[in-house]
C-alpha positions as CSV (number, residue, x, y, z in Angstrom):
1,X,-87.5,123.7,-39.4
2,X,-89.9,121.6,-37.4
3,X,-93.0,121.8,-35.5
4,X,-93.2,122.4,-31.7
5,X,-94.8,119.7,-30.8
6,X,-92.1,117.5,-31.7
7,X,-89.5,119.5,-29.8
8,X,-92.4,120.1,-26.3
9,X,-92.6,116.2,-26.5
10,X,-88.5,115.2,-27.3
11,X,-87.2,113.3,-24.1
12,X,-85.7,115.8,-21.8
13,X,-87.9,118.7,-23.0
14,X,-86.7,121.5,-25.0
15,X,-83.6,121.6,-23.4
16,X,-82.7,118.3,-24.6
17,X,-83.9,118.9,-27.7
18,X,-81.6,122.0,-28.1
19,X,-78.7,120.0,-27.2
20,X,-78.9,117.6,-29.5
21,X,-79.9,120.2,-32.1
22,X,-76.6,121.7,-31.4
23,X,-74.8,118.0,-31.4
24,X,-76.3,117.6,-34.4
25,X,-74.3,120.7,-36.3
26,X,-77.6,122.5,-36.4
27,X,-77.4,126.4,-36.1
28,X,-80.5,127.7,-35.5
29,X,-84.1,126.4,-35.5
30,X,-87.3,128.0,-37.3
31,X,-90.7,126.8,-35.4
32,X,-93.3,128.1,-37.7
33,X,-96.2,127.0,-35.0
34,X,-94.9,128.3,-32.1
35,X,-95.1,132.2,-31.5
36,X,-92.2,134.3,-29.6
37,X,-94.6,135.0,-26.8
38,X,-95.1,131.6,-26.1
39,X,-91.7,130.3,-26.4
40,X,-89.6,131.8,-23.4
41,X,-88.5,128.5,-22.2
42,X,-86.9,127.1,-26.0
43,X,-85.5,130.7,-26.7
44,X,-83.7,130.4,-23.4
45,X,-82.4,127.1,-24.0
46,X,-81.3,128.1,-27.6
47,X,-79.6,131.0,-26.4
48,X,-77.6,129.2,-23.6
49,X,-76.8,126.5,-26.4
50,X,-75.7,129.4,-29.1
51,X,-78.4,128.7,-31.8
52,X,-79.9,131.1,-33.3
53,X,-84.1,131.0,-33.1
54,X,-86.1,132.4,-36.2
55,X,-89.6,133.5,-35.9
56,X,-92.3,134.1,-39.2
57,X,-93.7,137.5,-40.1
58,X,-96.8,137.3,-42.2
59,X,-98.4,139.7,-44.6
60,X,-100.9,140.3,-42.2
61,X,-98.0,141.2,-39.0
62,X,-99.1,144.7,-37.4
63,X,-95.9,146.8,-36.7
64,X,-96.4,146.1,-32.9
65,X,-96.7,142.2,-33.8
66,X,-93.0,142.5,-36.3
67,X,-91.4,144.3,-33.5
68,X,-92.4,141.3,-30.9
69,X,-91.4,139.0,-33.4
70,X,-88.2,140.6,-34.8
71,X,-86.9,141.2,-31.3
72,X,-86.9,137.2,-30.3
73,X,-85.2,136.2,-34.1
74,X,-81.4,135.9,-33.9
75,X,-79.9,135.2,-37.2
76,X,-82.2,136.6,-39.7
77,X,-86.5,136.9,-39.7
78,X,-88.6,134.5,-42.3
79,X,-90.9,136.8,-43.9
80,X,-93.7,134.3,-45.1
81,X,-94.6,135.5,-48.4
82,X,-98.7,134.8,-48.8
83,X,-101.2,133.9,-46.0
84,X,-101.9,130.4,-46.5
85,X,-99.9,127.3,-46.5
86,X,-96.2,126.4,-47.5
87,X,-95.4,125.2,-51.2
88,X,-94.5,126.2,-54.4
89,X,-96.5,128.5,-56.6
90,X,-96.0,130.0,-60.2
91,X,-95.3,133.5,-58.6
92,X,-95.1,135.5,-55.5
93,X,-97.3,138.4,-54.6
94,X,-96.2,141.7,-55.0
95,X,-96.6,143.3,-51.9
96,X,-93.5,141.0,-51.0
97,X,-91.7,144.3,-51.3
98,X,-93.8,145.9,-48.5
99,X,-93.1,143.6,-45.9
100,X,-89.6,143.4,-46.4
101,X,-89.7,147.2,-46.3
102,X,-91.9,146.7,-43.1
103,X,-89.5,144.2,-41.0
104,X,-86.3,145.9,-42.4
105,X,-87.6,149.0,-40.4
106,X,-88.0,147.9,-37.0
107,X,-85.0,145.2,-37.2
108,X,-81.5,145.1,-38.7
109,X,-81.2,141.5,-39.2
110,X,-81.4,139.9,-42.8
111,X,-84.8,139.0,-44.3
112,X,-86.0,135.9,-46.0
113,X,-88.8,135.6,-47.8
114,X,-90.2,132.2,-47.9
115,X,-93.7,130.4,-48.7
116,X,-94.8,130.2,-52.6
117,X,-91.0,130.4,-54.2
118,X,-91.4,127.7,-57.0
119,X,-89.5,129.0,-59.7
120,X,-86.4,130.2,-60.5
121,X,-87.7,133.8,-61.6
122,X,-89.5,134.1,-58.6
123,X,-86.8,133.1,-56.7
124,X,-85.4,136.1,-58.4
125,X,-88.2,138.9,-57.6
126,X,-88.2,138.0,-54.0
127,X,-83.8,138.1,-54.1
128,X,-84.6,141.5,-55.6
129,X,-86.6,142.8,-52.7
130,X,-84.8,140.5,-49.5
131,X,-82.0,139.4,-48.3
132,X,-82.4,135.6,-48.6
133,X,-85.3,133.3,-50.6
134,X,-86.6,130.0,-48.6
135,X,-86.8,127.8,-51.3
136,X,-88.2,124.3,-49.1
137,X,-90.5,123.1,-51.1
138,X,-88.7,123.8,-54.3
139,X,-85.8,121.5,-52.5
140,X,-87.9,119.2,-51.5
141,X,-89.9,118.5,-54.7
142,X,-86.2,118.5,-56.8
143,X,-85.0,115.5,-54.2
144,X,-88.5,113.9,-54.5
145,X,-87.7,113.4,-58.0
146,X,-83.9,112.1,-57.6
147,X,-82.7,115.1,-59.4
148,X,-79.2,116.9,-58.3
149,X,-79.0,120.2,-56.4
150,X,-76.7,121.9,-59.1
151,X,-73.7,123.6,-57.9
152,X,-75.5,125.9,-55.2
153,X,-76.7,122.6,-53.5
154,X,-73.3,120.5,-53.8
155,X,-72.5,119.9,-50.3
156,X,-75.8,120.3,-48.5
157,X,-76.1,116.5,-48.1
158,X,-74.6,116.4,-44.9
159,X,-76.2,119.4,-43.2
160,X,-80.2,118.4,-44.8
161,X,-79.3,114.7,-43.7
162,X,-78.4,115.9,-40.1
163,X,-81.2,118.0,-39.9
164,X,-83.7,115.1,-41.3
165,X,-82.3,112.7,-39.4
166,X,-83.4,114.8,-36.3
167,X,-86.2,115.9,-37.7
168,X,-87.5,111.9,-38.3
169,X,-86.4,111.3,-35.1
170,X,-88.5,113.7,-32.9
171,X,-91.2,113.6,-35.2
172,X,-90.9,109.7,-34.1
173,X,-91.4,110.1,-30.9
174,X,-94.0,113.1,-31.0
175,X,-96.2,110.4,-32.9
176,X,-96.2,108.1,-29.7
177,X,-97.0,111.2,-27.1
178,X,-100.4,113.0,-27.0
179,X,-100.9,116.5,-28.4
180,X,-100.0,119.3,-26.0
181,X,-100.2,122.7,-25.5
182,X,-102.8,122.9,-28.5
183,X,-100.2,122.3,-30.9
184,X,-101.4,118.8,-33.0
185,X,-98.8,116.2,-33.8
186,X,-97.4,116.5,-36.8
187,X,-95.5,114.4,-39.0
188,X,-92.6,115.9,-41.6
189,X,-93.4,112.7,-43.5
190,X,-96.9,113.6,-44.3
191,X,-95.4,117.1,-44.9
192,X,-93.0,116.1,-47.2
193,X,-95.5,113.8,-49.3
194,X,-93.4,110.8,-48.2
């Protein structure tokens, strides 16, 4: 997951970027600030390069919006679960269940919710309702304080370090380059708290 405007400004473009997202074992990137309908080019690219591009659904998607967006997602949709911004909360709301219900019936691809999941139980409602729970922040805040992954985690080391270490490194040079396209710079340090 990154923003666009680290993948518009990469050397060589989005095409570049794509490449070495795929050199870098990555399998599929999630651009929460850039909308389908404005990213022909980078779904192109992905698609020539075999990775997969998720797209966000919000509670506040129209069916005609989840159809747009559904139909550019390869690999599964992120169902964001509150209107807001990212990070853990104590619960999830409960119309959770509604917009699964909503996306599941214009696509067939796997739904995960994501935004808000702080907790083991509400990792649980949400598994109840989708296919998959998006548990950043939760992640993030465990390695923040040193503490292992448990047994589900063992092994992510070297896919979260790939994808970090591209992550840093567009985010690098995005710093240096001058918004574009509307989209402000953004940092995943400052994201991440770091």
């Amino acid at each position: 997951m990154t923003y666009y405007n680290p993948v518009f400004c990469f050397p060589g473009g989005e095409g570049e970027f794509v490449r070495a997202a795929k050199a870098a074992g990555v399998d599929g990137l999630i651009l929460p600030d850039l909308p389908p309908d404005e990213g022909a080019e980078l779904i192109a690219a992905a698609r020539t390069a075999d990775l997969d591009t998720v797209f966000l659904v919000a509670p506040t998607s129209t069916p005609e919006r989840l159809a747009l967006v559904t139909a550019a997602c390869r690999g599964f949709v992120y169902a964001v679960s509150v209107t807001g911004v990212t990070g853990a909360r104590d619960s999830v709301p409960a119309e959770v269940a509604g917009l699964v219900a909503a996306v599941k019936a214009v696509t067939d691809l796997p739904v995960a919710v994501g935004f808000g999941v702080g907790s083991a139980a509400s990792a649980r409602r949400v598994a109840a309702v989708a296919d998959g729970v998006v548990v950043g922040s939760a992640l993030v805040s465990t390695l923040e304080r040193g503490e292992a992954l448990g047994p589900a985690g063992r092994g992510t080391s070297g896919w979260l370090q790939a994808g970090l270490t591209l992550e840093w490194r567009a985010a690098a040079l995005a710093a240096r380059a001058p918004p574009s396209r509307g989209v402000g710079v953004a940092s995943v340090a400052a994201d991440l708290g770091l």
